[in-house]
Backbone as JSON, one array per atom type, in Angstrom:
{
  "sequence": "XXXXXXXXXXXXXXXXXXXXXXXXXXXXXXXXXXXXXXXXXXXXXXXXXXXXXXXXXXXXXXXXXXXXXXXXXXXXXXXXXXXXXXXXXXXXXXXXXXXXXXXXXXXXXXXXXXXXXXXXXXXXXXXXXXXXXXXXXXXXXXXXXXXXXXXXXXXXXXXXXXXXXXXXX",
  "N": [[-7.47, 16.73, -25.3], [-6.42, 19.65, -26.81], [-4.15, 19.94, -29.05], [-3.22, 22.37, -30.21], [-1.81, 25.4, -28.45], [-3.99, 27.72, -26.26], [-3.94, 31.07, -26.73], [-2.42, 34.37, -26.77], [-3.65, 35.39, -29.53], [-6.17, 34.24, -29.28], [-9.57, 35.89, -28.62], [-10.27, 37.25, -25.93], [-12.87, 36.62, -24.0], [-14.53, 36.18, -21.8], [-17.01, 36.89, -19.95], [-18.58, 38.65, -21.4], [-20.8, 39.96, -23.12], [-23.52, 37.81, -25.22], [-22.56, 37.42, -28.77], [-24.5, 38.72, -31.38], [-24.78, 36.09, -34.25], [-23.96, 35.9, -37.14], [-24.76, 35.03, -39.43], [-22.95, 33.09, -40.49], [-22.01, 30.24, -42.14], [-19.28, 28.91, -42.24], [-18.59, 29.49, -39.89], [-19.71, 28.99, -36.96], [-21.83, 29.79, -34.74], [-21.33, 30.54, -31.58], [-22.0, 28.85, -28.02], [-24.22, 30.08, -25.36], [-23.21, 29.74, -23.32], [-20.42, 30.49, -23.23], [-20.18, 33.08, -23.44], [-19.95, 33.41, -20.37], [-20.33, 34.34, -16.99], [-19.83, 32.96, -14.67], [-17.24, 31.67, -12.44], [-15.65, 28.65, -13.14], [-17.3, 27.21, -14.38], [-17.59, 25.43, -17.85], [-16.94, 26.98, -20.78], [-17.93, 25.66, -22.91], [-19.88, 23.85, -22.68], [-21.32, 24.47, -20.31], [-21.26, 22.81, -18.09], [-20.33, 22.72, -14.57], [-16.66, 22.77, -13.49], [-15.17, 20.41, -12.09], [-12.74, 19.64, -9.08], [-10.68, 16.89, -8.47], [-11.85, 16.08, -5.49], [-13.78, 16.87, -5.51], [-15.02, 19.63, -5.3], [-15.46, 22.93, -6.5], [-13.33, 23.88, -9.47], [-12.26, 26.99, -9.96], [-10.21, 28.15, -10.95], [-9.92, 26.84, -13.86], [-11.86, 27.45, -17.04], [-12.34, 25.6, -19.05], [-13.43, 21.9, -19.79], [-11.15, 19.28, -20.74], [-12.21, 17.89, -23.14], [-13.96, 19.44, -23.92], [-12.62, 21.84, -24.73], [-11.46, 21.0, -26.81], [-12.8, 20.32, -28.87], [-14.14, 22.41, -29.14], [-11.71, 23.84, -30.26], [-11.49, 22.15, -32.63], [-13.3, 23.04, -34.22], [-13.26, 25.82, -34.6], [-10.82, 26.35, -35.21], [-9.22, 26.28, -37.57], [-5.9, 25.19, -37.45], [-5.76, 23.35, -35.86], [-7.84, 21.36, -36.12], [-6.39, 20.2, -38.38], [-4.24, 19.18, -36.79], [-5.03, 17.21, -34.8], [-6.55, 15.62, -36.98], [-4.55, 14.74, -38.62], [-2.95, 13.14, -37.03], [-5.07, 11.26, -36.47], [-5.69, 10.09, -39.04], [-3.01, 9.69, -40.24], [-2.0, 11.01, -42.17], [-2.85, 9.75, -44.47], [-5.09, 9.71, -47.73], [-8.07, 9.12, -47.43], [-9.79, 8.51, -49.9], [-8.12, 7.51, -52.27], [-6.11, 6.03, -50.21], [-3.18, 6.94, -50.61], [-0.24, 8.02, -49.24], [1.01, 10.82, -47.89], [2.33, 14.2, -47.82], [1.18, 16.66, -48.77], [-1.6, 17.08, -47.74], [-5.43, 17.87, -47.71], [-7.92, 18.97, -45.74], [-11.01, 17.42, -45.35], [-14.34, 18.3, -45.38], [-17.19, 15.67, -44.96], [-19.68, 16.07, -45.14], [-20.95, 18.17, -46.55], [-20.36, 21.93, -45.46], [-21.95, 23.67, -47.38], [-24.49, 22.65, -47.03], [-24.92, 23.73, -44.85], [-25.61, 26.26, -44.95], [-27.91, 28.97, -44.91], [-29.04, 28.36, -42.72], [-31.24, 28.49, -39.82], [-29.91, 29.63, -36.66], [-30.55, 27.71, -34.02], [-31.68, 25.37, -35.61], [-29.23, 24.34, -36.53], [-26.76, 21.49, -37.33], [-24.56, 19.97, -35.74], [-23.39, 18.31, -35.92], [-21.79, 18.37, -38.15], [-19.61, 20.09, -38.25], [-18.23, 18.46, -36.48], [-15.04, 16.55, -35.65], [-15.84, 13.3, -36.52], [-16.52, 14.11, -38.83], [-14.86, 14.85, -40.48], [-12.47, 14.55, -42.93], [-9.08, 13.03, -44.56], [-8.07, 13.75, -47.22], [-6.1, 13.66, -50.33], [-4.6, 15.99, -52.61], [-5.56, 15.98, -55.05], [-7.37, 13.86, -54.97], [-9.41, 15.33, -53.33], [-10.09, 17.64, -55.28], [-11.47, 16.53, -57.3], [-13.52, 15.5, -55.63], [-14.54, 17.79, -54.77], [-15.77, 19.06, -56.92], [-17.27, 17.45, -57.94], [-19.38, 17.78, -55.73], [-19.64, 21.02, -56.23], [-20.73, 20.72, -58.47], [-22.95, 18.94, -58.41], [-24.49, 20.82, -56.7], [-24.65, 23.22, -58.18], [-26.76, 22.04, -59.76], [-28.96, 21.51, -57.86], [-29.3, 24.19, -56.93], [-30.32, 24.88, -60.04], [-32.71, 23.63, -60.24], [-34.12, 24.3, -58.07], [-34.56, 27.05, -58.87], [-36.07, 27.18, -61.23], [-38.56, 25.81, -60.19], [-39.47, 27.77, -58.62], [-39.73, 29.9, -61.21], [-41.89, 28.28, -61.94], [-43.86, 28.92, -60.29], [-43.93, 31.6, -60.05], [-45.74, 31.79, -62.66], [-48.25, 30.35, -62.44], [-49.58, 31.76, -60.8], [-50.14, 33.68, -62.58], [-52.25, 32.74, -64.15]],
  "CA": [[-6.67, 17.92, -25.02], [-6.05, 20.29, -27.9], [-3.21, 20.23, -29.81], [-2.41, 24.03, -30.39], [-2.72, 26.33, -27.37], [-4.87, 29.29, -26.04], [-2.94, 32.33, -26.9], [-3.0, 35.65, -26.94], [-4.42, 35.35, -30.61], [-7.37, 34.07, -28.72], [-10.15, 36.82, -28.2], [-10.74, 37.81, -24.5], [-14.79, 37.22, -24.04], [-15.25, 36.25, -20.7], [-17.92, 37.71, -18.92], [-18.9, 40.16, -22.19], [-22.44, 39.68, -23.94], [-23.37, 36.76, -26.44], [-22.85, 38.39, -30.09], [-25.32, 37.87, -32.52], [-24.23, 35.18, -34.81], [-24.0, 36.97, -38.79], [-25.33, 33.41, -40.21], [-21.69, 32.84, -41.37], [-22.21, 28.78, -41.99], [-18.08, 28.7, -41.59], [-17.92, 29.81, -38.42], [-20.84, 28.97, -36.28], [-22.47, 30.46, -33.13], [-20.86, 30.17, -29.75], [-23.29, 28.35, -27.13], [-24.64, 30.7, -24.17], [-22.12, 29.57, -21.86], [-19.3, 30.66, -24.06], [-20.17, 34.25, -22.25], [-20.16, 33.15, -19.24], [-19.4, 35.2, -15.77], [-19.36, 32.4, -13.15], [-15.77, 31.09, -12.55], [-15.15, 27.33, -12.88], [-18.37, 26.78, -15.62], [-17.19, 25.16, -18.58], [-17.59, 27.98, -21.84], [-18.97, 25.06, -24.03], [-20.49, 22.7, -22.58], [-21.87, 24.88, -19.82], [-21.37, 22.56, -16.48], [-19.29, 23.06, -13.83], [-15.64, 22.23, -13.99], [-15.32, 20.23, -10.97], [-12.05, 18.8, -8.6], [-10.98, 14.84, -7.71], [-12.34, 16.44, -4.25], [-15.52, 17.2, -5.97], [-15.1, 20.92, -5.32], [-15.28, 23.3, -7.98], [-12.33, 24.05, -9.71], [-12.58, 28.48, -9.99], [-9.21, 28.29, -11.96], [-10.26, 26.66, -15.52], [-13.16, 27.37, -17.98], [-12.82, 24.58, -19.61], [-13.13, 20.89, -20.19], [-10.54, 18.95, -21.85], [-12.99, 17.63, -24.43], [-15.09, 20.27, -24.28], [-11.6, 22.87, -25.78], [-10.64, 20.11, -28.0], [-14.12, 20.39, -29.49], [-14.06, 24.25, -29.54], [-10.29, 23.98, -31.12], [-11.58, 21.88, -33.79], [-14.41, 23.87, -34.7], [-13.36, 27.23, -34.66], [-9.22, 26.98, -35.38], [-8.54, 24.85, -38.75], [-4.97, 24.83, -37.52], [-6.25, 22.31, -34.56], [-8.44, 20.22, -37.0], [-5.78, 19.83, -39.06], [-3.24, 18.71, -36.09], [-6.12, 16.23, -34.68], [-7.19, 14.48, -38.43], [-3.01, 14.19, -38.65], [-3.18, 12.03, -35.87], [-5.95, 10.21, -36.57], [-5.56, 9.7, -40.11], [-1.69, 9.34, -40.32], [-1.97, 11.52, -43.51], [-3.66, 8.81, -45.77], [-5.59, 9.82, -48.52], [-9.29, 8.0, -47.43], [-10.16, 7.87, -51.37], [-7.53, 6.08, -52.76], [-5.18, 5.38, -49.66], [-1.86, 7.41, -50.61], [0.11, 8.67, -47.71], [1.79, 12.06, -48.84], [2.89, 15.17, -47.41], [0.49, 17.37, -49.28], [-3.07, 16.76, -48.1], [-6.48, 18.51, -47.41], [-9.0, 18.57, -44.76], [-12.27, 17.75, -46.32], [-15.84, 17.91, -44.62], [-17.35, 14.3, -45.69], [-21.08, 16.32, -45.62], [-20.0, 19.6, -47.0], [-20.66, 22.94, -44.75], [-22.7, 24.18, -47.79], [-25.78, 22.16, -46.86], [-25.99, 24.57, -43.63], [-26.17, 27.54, -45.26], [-28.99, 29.47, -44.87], [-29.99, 27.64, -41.65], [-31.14, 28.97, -38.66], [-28.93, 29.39, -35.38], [-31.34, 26.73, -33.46], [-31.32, 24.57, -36.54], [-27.69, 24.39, -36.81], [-26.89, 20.46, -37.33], [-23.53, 20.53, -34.92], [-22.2, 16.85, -36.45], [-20.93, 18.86, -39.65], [-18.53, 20.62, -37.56], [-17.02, 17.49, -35.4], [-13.79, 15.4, -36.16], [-16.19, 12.56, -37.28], [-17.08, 14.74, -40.42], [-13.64, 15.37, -41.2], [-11.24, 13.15, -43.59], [-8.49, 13.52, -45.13], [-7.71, 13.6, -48.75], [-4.95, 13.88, -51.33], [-5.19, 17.08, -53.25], [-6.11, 15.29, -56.58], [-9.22, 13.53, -54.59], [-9.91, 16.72, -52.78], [-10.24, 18.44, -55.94], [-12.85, 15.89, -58.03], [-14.68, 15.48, -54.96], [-15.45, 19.35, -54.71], [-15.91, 19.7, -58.21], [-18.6, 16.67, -58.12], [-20.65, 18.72, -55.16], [-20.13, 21.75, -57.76], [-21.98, 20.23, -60.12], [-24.58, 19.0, -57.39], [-25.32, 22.05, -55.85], [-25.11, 23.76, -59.18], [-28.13, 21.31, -60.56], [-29.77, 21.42, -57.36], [-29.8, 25.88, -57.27], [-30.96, 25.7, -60.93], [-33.79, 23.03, -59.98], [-34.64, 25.41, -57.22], [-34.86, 28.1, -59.56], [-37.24, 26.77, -62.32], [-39.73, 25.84, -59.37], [-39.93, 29.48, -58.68], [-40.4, 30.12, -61.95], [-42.95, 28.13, -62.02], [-44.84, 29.52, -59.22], [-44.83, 32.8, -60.52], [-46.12, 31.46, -63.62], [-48.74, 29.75, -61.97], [-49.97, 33.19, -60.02], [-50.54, 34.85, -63.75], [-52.98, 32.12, -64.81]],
  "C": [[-6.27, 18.56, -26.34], [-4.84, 20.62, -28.06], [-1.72, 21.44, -29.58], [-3.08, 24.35, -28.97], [-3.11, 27.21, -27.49], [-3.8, 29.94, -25.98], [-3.28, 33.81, -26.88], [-3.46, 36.36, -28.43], [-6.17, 35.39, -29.96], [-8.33, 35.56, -27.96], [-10.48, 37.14, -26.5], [-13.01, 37.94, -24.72], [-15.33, 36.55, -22.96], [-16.22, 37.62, -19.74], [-18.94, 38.75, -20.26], [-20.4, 39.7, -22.91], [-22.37, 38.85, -24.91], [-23.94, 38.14, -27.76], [-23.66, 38.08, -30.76], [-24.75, 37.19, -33.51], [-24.93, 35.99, -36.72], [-24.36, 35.62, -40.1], [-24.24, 33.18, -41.26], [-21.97, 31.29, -41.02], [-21.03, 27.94, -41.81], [-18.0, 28.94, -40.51], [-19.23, 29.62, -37.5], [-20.94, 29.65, -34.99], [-21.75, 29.94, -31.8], [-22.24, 30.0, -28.88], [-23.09, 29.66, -25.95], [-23.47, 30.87, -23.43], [-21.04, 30.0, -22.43], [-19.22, 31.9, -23.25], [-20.48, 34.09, -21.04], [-19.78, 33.99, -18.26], [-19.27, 34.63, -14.82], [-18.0, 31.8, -13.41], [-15.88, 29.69, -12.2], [-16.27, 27.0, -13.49], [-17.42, 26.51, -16.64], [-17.98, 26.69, -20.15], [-17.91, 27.31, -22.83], [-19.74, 24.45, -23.84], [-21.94, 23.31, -21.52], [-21.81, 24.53, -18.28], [-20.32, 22.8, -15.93], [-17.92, 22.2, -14.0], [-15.33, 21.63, -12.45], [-13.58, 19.22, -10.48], [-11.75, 17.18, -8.74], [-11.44, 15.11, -6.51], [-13.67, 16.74, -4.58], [-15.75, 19.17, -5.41], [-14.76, 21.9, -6.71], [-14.49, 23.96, -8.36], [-12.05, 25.89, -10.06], [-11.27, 28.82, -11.31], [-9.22, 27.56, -13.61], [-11.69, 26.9, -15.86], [-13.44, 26.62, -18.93], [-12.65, 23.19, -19.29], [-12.56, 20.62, -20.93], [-10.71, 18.99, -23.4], [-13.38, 18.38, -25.11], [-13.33, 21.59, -25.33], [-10.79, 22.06, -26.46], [-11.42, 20.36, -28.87], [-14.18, 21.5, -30.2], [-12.87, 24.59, -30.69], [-10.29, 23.54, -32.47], [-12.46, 22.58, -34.86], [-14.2, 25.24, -35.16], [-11.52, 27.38, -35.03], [-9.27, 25.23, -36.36], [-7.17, 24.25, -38.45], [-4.81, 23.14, -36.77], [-7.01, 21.08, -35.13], [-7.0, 19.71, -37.92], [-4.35, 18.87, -38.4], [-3.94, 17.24, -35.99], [-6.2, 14.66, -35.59], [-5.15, 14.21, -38.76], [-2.76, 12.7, -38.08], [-3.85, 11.25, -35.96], [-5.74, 9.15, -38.0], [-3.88, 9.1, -40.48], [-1.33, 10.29, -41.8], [-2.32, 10.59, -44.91], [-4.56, 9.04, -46.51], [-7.09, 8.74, -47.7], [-9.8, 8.04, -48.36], [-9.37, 6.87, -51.88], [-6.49, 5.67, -51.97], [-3.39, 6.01, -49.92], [-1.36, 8.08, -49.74], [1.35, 9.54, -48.68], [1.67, 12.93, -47.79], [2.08, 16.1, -47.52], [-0.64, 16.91, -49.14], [-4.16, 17.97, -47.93], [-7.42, 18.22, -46.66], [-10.71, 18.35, -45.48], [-13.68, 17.57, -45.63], [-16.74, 16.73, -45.5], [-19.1, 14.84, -46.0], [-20.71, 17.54, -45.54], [-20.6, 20.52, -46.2], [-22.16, 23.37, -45.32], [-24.18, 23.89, -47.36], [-26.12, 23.22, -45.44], [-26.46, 25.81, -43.87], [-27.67, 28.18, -45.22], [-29.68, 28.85, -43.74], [-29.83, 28.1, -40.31], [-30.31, 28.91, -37.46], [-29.9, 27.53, -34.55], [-31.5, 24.86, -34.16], [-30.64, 23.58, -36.8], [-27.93, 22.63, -36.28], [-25.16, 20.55, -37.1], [-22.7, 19.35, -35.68], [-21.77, 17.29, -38.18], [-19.74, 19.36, -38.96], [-17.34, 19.51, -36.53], [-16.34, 16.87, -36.63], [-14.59, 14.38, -37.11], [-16.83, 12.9, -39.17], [-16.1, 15.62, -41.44], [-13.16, 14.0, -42.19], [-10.21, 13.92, -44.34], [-8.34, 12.87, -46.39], [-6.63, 14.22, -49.28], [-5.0, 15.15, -52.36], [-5.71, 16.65, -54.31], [-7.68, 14.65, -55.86], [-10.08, 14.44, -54.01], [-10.94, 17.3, -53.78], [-11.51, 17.64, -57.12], [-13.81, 16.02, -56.77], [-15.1, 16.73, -54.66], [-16.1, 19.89, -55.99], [-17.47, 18.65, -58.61], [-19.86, 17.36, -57.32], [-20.6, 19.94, -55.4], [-21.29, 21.52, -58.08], [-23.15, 20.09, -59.5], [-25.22, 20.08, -57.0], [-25.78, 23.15, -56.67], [-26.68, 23.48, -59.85], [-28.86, 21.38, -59.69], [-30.5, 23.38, -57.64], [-31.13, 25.86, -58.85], [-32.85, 25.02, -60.87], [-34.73, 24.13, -59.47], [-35.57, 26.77, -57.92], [-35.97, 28.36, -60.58], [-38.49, 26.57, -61.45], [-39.97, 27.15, -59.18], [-40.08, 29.96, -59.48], [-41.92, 29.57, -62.61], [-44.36, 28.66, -61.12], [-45.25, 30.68, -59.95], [-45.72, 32.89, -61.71], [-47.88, 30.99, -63.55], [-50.14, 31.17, -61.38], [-50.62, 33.65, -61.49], [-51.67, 33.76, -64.38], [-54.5, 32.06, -64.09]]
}
């Protein structure tokens, strides 16, 4: 069950057309069913939301799980309630429990960039790919996949110079 509730922050998009997704690698694509127009379909998961009578429920669009899922994914405030809870606020580098932490993706977003909707590798976005950290471990461990992603781009970059190099011979 999520945390924070649906509010009138929350966009109104039942029933309205799936948007095209602007290959923002923060914010990912809403599934199909997200626009949904039958009443008592779940808007993530897609199946029906069904009774303890086994009849189908017309009054929710979602599953528990399924808008815990959505809440974590798409509202940091909700990840951040969640990994509270789970974590107790403990540093998982070196173990310090403090007041001041940070949410940190344990396989960083960046790796989705540039990757197709279809693609899209969904276990970057769940709870299990969260942790929390201390701002001091936060801040080496972003500064180490810096440096990585820096050395990998310029790698990148010299192969393409070699190609074109390659072409003129």
């Amino acid at each position: 069950m999520p945390l924070s509730r649906f509010g009138k922050r929350h966009e109104r998009t039942f029933g309205r057309e799936k948007e095209e997704w602007d290959g923002n690698f923060r914010k990912p694509p809403k599934p199909d069913s997200y626009y949904t127009q039958v009443k008592g379909q779940c808007r993530w998961c897609g199946n029906m939301i069904v009774n303890e009578d086994g009849t189908i429920n017309e009054r929710r669009s979602w599953h528990e799980d399924c808008a815990t899922e959505y809440m974590i994914i798409y509202h940091s405030r909700e990840q951040r309630a969640q990994l509270r809870i789970r974590d107790k606020g403990e540093c998982n580098h070196c173990g310090v429990i403090g007041r001041k932490w940070d949410v940190d993706h344990i396989k960083p977003l960046w790796e989705q960039k540039g990757v197709k909707e279809e693609d899209l590798d969904w276990s970057y976005y769940k709870l299990s790919n969260l942790q929390t950290l201390c701002k001091k471990c936060h801040r080496k461990k972003t500064n180490q996949e810096h440096h990585i992603r820096a050395k990998t781009k310029r790698q990148e970059y010299s192969k393409e110079k070699y190609k074109e190099l390659d072409k003129w011979e």
